[in-house]
Each structure stands twice: as C-alpha cells, then as structure tokens.
C-alpha positions in Angstrom: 6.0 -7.4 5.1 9.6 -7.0 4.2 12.9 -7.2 5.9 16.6 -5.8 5.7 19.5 -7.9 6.5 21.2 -5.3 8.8 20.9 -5.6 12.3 23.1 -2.2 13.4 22.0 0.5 15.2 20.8 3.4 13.2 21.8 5.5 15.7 25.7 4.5 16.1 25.7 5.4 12.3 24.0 8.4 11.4 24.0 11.6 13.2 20.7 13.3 11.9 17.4 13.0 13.3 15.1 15.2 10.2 16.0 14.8 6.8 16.8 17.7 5.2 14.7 16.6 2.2 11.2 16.0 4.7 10.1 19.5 4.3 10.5 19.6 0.5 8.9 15.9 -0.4 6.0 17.5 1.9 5.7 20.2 0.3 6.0 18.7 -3.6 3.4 15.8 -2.0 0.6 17.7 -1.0 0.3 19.5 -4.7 0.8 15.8 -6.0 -1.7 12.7 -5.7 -1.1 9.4 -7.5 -4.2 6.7 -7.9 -3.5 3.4 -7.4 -4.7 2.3 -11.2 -1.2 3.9 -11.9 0.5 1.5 -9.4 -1.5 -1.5 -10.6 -3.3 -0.5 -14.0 -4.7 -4.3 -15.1 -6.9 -4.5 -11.7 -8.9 -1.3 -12.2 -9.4 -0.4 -8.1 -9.0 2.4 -6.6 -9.7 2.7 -3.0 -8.2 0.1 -0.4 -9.8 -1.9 2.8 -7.5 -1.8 5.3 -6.2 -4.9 7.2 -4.9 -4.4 10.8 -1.8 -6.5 11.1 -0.8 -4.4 14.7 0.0 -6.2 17.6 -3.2 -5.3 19.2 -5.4 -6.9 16.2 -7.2 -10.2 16.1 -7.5 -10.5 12.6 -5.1 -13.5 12.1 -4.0 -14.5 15.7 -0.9 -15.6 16.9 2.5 -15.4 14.9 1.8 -19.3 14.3 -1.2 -18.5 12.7 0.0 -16.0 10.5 3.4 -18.2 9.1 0.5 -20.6 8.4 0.2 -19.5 4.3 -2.7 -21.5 3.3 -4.7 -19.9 6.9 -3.7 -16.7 6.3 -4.5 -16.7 2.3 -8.1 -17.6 3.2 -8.3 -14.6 5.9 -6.9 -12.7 2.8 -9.8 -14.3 0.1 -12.6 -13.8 3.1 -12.1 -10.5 3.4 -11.5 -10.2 -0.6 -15.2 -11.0 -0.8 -16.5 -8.6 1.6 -15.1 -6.1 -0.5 -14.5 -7.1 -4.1 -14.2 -3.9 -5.2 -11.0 -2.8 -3.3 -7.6 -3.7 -2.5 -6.6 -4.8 0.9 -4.0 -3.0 2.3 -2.0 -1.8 5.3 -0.3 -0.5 7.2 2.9 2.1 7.4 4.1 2.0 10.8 2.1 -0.5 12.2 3.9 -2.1 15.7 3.9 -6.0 14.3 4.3 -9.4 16.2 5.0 -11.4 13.0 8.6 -10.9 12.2 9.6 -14.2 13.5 13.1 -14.8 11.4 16.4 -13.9 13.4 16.6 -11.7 10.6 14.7 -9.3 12.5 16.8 -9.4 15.6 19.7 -7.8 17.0 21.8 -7.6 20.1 22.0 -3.6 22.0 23.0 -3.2 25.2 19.7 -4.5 26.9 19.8 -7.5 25.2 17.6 -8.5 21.8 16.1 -6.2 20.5 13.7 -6.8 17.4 12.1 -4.9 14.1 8.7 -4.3 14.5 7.5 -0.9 13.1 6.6 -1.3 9.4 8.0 1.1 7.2 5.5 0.7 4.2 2.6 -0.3 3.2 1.6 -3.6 1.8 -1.3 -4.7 -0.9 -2.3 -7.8 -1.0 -3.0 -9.5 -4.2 -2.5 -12.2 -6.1 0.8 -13.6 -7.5 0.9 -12.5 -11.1 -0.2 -8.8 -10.6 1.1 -6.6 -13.0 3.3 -3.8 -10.8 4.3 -0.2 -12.9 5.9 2.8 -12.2 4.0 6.0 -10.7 6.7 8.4 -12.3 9.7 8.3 -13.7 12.6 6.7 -12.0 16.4 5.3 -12.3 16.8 1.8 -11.4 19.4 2.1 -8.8 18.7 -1.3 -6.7 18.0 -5.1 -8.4 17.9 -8.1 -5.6 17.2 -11.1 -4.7 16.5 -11.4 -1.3 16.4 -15.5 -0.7 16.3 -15.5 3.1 13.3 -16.5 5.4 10.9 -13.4 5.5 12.6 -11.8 3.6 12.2 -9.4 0.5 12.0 -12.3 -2.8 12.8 -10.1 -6.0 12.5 -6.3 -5.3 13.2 -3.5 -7.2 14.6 0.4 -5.7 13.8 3.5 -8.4 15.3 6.9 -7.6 12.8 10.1 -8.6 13.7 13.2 -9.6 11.5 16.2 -9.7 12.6 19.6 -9.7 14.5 20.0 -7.4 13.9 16.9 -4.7 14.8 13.2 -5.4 13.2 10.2 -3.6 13.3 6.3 -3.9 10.1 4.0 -4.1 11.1 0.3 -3.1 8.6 -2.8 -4.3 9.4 -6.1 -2.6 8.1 -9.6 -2.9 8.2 -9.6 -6.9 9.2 -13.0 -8.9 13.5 -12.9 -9.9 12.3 -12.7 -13.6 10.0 -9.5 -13.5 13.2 -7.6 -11.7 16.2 -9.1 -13.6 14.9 -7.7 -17.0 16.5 -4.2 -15.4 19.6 -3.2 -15.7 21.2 -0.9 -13.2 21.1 2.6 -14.4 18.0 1.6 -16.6 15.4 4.8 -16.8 11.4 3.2 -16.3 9.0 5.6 -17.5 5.5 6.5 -15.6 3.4 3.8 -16.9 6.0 1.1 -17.6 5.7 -2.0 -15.9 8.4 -2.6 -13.2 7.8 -6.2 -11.7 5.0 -9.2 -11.4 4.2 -9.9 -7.8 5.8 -13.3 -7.1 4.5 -16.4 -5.0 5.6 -17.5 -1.5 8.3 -19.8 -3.0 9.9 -16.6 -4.7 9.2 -13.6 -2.6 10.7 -14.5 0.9 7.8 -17.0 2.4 4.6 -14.5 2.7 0.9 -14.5 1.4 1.3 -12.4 -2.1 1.5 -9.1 -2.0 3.6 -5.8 -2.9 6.0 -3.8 -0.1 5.9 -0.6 -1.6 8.0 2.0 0.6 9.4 5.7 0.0 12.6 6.8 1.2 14.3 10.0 1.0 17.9 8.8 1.0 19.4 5.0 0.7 21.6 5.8 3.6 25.0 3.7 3.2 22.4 0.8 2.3 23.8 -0.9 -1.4 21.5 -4.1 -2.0 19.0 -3.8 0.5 17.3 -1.4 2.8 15.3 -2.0 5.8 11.2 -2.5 5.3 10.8 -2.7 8.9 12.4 -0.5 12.2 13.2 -1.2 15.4 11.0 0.9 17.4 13.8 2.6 19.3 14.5 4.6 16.6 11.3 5.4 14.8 11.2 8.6 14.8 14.5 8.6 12.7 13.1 6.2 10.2 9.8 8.6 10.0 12.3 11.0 8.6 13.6 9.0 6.5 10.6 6.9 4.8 7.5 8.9 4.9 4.0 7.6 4.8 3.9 6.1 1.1 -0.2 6.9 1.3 1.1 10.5 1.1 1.1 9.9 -2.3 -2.3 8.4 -3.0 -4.3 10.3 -0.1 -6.1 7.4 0.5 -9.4 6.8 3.3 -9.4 4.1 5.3 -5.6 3.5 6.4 -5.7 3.2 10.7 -3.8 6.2 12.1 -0.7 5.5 13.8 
C-alpha cells in the first residue's frame, strides 16, 4: 500500500522526465527473470492471483470498507481459498481510492491534490512470512515508518550489476526483522531481509509486502514515496519501473 511522507511537487524539484538508467535496467531485465520462491522461499508458490484494488473495482467497496482490517482480511482469506496455490497480488500503478491519511495530500495551485497511482506491487500474506533478497544488495535505507498508512518497518537495498545499479524497497515488515541491519550491511541473494509485520507494526494495513524498484533515491534519505500523485506519473514510471519486470509474471491487470 505504502506511503511517503513528502508532499512536494516532483516537478518543482527535478528537471528530468526519462531516467537515464530506464534503457539499461530494460535492457539487463529482459535477459533476467526472478521467481518468486526467491522472494519468499518458505511458501513454495510461484504464480500470483491478482487482486484489483483500482478505483473502478468492487472487490472491497468503499474506502470505509477497506480501513475495516478484520473485513478486508476475510476478502483476503476468501479469495486465499479460491486459489490456494498462489499468492494474491497487485497492482503497480493501479489509480487507488484508499489512501485516506492526510499523508497522502498536498496543496498545488488547484487546491488538494492527492497520491493515488501505486508505484509497486503488493503480496498479501500473512504476518510472519519470511522476506529474502533476489540478488545482492547494500542496505542503504532502515526505517520505521509509525504514521497512519504508512510504511511500518521497511528496508531499501541498492543492486549492482555490471554496469547499472537499482534499489528494491520492502515495506510493512516488523521493527525487529529490519533493525538486525546495519547501514552499509551487504545481504546476499538468498539471505533473509525482513518478516512481514502485523497491522500494529506495519502502518495500519491487512499483511502484506510493498516491494518496489527504483532507479535512483532522488534527494529521498529515510523514505521514498510508494505511491504518486497522478500528475506526474509519467515521471515516476521513469523512475520505478514495473517490479513484475523482474518475475514476468501472468495475470497482473494492464495499466
């Protein structure tokens, strides 16, 4: 679900539009494909059911319905059963009505704008799963995110291969499973990186990983946005690619 604290224009701050680093993350990506038993090795699936979140689904109903935990866990477990043997997931820039913390909000110069475009994706399991590293990485970022909706414990690795580097982000991850990093602390490919947290630790959601890539942390420090205002997505499409790029995935909803 995830959240940054920042409410500034992306525009006012940054000149670029492309990322000089798109081309060459598209071009390592598409000779590289990651399964998701390497993202969460102790649950042995590897193919998702999607879960439409958009503004036009009626999977969950109103924004009151959704910041209903207990409701929305059960629409979680129902659909759980209907397919046991994958993980439900969605859904990388996906125009949401559920961002309901002032968080999310920020005054332009038509009045309040909010975040809605989701900049990752999101699997939904339960608290206590086991989250490791796809590839090598630095541990560059170490948070806490306490506020409403936002972030809980999560975790930024850097990636370095050849001659690109990246970031993969993991939100909503108990304090404990994060703080045994140190900043600067190399996580090998296989290591395990966090434990997803419950809705007391990870920023008041259902259970469930954020996982996001970015191709630069901008002038971001100790956060970094998981959701865009939709003024500027095209930007932010530069900038955080579609993190299914990496496990070529079926069953993700174009958007």
């Amino acid at each position: 679900m995830e959240t940054s604290t920042s409410h500034k224009s992306f525009k006012n701050k940054f000149a670029f539009t492309i990322h000089p680093n798109l081309t060459k993350f598209n071009n390592w990506v598409t000779k590289n494909t990651f399964s998701l038993t390497s993202l969460f090795p102790t649950i042995n699936k590897k193919e998702i059911h999607h879960v439409d979140l958009s503004v036009t689904s009626n999977f969950i109903g109103g924004k009151e319905e959704f910041n209903d935990l207990s409701f929305f866990q059960k629409k979680i477990d129902s659909l759980q059963k209907k397919a046991p043997n994958k993980i439900i997931a969605g859904g990388y820039l996906e125009k949401r009505a559920l961002y309901t913390s002032d968080i999310y909000e920020r005054e332009s110069e038509n009045g309040f704008e909010k975040r809605t475009i989701h900049l990752g994706l999101d699997f939904w399991l339960p608290e206590k799963t086991p989250v490791h590293a796809i590839l090598d990485g630095e541990v560059i970022c170490i948070t806490d995110d306490a506020s409403h909706k936002g972030y809980g414990g999560f975790i930024i690795l850097k990636h370095t291969v050849k001659e690109l580097s990246f970031y993969t982000l993991y939100g909503h991850n108990t304090i404990e499973s994060i703080l045994k990093h140190k900043i600067g602390d190399v996580v090998k490919k296989g290591k395990q990186i966090a434990i997803l947290a419950n809705s007391k630790e990870n920023g008041d959601w259902v259970p469930h990983l954020h996982f996001q890539i970015m191709l630069t942390l901008l002038d971001f420090e100790n956060d970094f946005p998981g959701v865009a205002f939709e003024s500027e997505i095209e930007i932010w499409k530069s900038i955080c690619p579609d993190p299914n790029m990496l496990f070529k995935l079926e069953g993700f909803k174009d958007n």
